[in-house]
OpenMM code with the backbone's topology and positions (N, CA, C; nanometers):
from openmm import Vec3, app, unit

residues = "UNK UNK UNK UNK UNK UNK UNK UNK UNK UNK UNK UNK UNK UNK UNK UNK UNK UNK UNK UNK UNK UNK UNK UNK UNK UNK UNK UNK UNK UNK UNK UNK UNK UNK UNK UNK UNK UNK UNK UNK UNK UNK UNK UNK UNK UNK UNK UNK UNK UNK UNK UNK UNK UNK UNK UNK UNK UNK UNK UNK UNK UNK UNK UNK UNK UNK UNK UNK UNK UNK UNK UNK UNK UNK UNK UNK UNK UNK UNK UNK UNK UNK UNK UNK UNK UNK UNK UNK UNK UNK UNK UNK UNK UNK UNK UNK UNK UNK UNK UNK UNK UNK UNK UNK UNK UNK UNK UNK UNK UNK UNK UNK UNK UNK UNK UNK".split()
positions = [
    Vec3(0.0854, -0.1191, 0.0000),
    Vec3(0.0000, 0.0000, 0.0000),
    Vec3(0.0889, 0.1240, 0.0000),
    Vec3(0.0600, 0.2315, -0.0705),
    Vec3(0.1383, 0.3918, -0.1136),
    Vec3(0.0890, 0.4597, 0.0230),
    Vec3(0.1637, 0.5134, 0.0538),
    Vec3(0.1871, 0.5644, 0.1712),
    Vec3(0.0898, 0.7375, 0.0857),
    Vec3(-0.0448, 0.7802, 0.1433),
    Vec3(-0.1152, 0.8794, 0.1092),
    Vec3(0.0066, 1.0271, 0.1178),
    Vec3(-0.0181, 1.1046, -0.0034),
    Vec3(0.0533, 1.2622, 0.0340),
    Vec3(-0.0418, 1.3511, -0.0191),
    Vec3(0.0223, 1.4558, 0.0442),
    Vec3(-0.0612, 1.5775, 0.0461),
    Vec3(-0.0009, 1.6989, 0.0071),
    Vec3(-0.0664, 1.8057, -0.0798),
    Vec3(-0.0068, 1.9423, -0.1555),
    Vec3(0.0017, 2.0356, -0.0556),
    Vec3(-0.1760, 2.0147, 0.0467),
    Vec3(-0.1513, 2.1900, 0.1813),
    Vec3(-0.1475, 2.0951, 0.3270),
    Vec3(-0.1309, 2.1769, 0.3643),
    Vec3(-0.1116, 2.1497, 0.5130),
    Vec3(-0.1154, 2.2807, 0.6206),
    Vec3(-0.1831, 2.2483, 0.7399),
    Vec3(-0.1718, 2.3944, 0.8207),
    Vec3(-0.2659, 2.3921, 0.9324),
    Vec3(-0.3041, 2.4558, 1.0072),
    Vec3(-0.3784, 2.4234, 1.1329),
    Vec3(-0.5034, 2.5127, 1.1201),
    Vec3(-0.5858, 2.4534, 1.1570),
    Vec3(-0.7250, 2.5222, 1.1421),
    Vec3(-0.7873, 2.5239, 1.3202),
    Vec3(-0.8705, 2.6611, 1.3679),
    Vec3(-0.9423, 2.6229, 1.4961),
    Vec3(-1.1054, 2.6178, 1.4583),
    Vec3(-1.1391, 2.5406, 1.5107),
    Vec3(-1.2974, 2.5570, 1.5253),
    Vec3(-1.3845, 2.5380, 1.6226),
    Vec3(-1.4392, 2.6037, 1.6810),
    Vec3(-1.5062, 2.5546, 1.8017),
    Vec3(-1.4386, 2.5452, 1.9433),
    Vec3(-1.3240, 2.6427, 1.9362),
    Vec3(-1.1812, 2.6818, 2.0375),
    Vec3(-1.1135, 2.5681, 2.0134),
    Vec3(-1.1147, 2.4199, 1.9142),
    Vec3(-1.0451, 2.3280, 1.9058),
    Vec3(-0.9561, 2.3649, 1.7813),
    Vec3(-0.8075, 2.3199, 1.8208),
    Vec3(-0.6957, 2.3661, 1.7148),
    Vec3(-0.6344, 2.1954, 1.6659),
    Vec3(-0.6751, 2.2021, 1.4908),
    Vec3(-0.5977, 2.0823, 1.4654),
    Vec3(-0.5298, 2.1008, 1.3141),
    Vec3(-0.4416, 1.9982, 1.3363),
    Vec3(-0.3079, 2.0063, 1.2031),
    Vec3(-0.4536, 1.9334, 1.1132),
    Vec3(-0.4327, 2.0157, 0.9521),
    Vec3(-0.4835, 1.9436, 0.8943),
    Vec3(-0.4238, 1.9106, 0.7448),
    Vec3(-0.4628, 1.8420, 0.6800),
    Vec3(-0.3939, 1.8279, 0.5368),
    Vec3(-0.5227, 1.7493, 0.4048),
    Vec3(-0.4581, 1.8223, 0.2974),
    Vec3(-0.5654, 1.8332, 0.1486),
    Vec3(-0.5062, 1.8463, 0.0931),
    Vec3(-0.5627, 1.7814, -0.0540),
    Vec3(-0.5051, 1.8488, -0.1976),
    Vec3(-0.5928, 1.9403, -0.2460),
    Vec3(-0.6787, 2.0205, -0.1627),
    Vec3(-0.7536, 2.1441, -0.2331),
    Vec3(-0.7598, 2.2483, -0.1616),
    Vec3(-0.7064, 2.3519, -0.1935),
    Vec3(-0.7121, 2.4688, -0.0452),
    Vec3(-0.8220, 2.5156, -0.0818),
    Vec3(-0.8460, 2.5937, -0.2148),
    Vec3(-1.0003, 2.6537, -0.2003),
    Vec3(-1.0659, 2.5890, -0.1228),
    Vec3(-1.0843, 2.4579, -0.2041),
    Vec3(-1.2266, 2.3554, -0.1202),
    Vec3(-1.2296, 2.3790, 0.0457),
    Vec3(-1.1028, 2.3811, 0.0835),
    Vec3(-1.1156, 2.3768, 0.2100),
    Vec3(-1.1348, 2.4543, 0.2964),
    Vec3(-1.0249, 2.5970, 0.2405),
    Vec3(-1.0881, 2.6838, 0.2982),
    Vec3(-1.2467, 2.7539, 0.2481),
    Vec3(-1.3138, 2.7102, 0.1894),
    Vec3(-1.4319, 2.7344, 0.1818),
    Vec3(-1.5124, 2.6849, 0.2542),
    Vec3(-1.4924, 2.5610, 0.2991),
    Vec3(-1.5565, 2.4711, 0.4192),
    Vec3(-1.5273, 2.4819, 0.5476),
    Vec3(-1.4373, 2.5372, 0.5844),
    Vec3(-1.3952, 2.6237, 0.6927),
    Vec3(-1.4539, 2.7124, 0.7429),
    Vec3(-1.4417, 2.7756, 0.6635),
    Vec3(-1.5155, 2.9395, 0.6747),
    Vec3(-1.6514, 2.9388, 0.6925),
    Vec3(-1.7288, 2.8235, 0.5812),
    Vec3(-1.8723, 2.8359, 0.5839),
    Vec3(-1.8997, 2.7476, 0.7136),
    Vec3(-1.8331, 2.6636, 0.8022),
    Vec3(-1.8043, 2.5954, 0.9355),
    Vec3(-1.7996, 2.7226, 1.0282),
    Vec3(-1.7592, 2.8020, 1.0256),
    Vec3(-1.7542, 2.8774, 1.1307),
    Vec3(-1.6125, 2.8838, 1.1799),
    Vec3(-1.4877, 2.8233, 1.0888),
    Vec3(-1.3651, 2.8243, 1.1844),
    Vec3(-1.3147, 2.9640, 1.1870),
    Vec3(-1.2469, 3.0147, 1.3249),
    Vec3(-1.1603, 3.0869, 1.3276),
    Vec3(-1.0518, 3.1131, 1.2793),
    Vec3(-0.9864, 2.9916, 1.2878),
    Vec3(-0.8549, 3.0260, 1.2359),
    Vec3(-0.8653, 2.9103, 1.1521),
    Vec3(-0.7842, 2.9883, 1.0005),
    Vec3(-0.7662, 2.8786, 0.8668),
    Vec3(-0.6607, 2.9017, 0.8170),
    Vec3(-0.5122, 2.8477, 0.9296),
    Vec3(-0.3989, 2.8654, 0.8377),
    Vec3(-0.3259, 2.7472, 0.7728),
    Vec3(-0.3830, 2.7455, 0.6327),
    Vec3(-0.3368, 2.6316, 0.5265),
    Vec3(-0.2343, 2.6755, 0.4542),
    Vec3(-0.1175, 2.6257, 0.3924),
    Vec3(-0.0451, 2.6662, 0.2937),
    Vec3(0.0235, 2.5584, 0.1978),
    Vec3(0.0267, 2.5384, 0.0767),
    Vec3(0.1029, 2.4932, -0.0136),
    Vec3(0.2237, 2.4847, 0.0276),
    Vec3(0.2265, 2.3236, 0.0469),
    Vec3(0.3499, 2.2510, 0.0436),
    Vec3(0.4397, 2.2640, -0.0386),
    Vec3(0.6037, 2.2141, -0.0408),
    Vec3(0.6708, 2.3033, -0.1705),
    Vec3(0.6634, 2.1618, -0.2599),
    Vec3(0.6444, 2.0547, -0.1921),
    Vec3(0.6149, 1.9142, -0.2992),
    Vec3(0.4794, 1.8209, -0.1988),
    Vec3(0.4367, 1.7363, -0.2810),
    Vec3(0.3975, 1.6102, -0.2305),
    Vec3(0.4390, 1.5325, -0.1470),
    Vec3(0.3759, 1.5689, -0.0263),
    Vec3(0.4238, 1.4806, 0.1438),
    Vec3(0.3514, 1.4234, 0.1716),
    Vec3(0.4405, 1.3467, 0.2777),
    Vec3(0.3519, 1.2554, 0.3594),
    Vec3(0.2884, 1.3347, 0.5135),
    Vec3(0.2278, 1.2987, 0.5652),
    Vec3(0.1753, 1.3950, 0.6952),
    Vec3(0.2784, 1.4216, 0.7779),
    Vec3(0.3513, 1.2506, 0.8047),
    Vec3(0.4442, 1.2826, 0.9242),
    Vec3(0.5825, 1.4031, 0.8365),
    Vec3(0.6029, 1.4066, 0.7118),
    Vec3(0.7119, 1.4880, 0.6586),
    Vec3(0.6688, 1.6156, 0.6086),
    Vec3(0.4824, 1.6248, 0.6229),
    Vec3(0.4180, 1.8012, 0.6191),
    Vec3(0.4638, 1.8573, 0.7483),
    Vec3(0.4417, 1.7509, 0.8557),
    Vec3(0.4270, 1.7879, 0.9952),
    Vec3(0.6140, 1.8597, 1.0036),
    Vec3(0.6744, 1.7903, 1.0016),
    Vec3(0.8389, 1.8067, 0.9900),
    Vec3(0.8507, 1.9478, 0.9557),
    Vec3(0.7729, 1.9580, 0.8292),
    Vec3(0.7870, 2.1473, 0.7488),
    Vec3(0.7621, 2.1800, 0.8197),
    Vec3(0.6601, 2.1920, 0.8739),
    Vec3(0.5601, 2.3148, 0.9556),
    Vec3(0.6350, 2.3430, 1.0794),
    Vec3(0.6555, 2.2696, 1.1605),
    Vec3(0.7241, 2.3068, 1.2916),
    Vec3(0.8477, 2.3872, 1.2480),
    Vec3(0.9279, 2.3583, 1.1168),
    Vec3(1.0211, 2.4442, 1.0778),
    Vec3(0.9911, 2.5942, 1.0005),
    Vec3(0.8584, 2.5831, 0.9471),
    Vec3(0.8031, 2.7239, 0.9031),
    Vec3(0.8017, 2.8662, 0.9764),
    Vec3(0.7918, 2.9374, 0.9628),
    Vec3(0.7723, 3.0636, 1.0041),
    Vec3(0.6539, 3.0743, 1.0588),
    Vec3(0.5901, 3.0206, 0.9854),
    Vec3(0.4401, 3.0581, 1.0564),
    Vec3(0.3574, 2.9899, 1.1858),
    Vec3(0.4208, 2.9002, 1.2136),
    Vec3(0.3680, 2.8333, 1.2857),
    Vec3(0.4763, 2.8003, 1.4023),
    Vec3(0.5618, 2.8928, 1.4723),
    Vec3(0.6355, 2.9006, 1.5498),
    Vec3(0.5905, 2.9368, 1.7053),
    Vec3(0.4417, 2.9605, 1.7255),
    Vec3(0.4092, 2.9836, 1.8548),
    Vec3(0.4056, 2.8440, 1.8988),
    Vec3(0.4238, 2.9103, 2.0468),
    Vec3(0.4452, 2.7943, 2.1190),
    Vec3(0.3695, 2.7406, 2.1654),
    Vec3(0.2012, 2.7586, 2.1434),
    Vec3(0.0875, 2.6448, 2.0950),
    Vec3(0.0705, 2.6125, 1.9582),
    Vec3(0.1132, 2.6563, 1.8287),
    Vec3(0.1543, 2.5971, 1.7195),
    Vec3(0.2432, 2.4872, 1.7465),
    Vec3(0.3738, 2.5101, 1.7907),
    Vec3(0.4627, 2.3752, 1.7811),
    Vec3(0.4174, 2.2654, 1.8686),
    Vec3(0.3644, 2.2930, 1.9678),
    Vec3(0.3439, 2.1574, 2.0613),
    Vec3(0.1956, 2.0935, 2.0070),
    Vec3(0.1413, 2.1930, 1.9358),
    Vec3(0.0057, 2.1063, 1.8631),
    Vec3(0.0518, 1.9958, 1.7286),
    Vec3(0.1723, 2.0904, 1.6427),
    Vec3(0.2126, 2.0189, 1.5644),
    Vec3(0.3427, 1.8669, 1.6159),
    Vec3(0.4132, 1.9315, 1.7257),
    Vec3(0.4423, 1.8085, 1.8234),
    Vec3(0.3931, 1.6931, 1.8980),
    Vec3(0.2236, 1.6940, 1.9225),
    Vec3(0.1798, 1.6005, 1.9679),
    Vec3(0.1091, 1.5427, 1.8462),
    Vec3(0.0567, 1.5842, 1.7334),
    Vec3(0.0215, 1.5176, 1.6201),
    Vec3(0.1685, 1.4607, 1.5224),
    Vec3(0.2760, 1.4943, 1.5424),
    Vec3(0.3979, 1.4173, 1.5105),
    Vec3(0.4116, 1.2641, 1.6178),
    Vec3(0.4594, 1.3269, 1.7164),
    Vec3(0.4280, 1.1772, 1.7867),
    Vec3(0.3499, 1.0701, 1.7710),
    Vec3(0.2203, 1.0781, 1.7532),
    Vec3(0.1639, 1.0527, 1.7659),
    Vec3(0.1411, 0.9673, 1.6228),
    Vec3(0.1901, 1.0155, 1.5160),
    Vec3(0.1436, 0.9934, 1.3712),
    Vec3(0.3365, 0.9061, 1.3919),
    Vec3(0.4249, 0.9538, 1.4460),
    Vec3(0.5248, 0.8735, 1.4441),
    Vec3(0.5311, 0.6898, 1.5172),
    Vec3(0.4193, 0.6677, 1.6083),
    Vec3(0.4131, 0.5917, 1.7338),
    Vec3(0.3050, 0.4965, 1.6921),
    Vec3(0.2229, 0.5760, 1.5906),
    Vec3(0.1460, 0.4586, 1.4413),
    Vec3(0.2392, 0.4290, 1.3712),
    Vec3(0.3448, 0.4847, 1.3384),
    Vec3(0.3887, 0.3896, 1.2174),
    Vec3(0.4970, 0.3068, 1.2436),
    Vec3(0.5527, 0.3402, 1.3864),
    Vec3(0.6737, 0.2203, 1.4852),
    Vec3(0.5977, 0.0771, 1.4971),
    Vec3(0.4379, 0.1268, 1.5255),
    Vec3(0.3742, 0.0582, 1.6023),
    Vec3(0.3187, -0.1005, 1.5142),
    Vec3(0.3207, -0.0221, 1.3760),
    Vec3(0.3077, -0.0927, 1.2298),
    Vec3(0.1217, -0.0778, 1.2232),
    Vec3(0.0803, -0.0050, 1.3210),
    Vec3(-0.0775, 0.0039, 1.3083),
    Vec3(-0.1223, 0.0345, 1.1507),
    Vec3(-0.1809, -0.0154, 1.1082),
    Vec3(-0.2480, 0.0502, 0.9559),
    Vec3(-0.3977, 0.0564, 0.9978),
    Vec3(-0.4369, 0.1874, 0.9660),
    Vec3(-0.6404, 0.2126, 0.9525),
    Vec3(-0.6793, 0.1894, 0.8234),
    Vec3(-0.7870, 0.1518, 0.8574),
    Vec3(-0.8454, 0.0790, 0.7453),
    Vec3(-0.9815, 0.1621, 0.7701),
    Vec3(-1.0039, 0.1921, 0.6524),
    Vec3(-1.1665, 0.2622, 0.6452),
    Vec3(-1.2511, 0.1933, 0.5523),
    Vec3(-1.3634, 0.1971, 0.6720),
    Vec3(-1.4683, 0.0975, 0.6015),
    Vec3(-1.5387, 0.1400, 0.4935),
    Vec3(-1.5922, 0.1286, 0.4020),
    Vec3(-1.6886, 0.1051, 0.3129),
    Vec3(-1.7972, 0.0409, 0.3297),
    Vec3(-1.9205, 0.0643, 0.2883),
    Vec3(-2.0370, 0.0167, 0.2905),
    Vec3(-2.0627, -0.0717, 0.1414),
    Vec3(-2.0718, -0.1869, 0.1719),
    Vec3(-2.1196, -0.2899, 0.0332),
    Vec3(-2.2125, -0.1800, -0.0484),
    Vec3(-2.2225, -0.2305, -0.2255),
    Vec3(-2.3062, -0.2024, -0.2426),
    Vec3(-2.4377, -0.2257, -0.2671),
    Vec3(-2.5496, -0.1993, -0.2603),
    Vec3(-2.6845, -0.3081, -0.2349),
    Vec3(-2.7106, -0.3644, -0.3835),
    Vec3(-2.6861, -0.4567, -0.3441),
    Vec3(-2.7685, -0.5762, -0.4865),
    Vec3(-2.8797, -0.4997, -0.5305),
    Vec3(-2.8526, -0.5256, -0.6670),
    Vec3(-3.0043, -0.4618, -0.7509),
    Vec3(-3.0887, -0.5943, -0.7458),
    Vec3(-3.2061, -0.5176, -0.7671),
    Vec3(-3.3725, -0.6231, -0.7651),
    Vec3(-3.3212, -0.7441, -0.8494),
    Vec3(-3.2887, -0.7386, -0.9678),
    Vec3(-3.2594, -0.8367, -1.0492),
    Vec3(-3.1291, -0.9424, -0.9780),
    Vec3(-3.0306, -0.8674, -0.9305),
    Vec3(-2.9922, -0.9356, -0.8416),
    Vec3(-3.0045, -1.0437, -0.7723),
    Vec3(-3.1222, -1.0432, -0.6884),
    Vec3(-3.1441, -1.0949, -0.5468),
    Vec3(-3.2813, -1.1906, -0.6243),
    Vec3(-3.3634, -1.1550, -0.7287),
    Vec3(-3.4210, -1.2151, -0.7987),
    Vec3(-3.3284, -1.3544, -0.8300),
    Vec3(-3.2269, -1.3410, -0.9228),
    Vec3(-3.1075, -1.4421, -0.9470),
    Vec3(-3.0863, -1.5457, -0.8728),
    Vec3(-3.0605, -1.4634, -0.7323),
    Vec3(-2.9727, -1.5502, -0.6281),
    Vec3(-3.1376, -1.6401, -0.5571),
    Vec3(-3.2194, -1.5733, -0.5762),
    Vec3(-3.3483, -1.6807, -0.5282),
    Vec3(-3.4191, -1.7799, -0.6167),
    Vec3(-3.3893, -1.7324, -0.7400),
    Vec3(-3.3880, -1.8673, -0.8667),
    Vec3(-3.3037, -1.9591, -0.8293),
    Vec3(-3.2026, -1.9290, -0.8333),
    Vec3(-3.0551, -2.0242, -0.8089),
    Vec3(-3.0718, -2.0743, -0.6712),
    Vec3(-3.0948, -2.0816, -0.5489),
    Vec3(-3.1658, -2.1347, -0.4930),
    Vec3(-3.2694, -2.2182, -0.4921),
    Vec3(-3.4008, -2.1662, -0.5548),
    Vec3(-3.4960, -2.2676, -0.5886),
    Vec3(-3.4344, -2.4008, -0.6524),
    Vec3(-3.3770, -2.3489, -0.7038),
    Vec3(-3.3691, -2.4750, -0.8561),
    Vec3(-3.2722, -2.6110, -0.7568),
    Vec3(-3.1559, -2.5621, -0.6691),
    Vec3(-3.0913, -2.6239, -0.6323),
    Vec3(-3.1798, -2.7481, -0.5402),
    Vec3(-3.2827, -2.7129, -0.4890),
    Vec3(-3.3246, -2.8129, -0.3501),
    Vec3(-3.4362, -2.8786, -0.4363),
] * unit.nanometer
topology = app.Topology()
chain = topology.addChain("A")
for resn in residues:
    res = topology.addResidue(resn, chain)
    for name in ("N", "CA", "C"):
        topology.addAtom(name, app.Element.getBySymbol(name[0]), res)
């Protein structure tokens, strides 16, 4: 499995909650932000295609994000994203089947009948 990367990266607050986030669309996002109600939406273009734990790496070295609730927010989401991947944890996101069409399930109850 390809290890996911990302173009922006940057910390957003909403709801007095502050979190690192990452996208390949800043409009999109900051548009969803904003129309969310967040306060703070600081995203910026990565200078290449990263991985989170090596966006996270930039950012603590950026300019912009040098307060010292910036770095320890971007410090405990490093750890943390570092201590998954020691750990060899992989997430897996579920999907929902998709529902058999009528004709479908029609099929599978012919094929049944016929068998007994």
């Amino acid at each position: 499995m390809t290890e996911q990367v990302f173009k922006v990266a940057g910390i957003t607050t909403h709801n007095g909650n502050s979190k690192v986030r990452f996208t390949d669309d800043l409009i999109r996002r900051v548009k969803q932000f904003t129309k969310g109600g967040a306060t703070r939406i600081d995203l910026m273009e990565l200078p290449s295609a990263m991985s989170k734990v090596d966006a996270l790496k930039y950012l603590q070295g950026h300019q912009d994000f040098q307060s010292p609730d910036d770095q320890a927010l971007i410090a405990d989401s490093l750890a943390d994203r570092e201590k998954t991947a020691k750990s060899g944890e992989v997430k897996v996101k579920a999907t929902k089947a998709p529902k058999p069409s009528l004709n479908a399930i029609k099929a599978r109850g012919k094929a049944t009948a016929t068998v007994e």
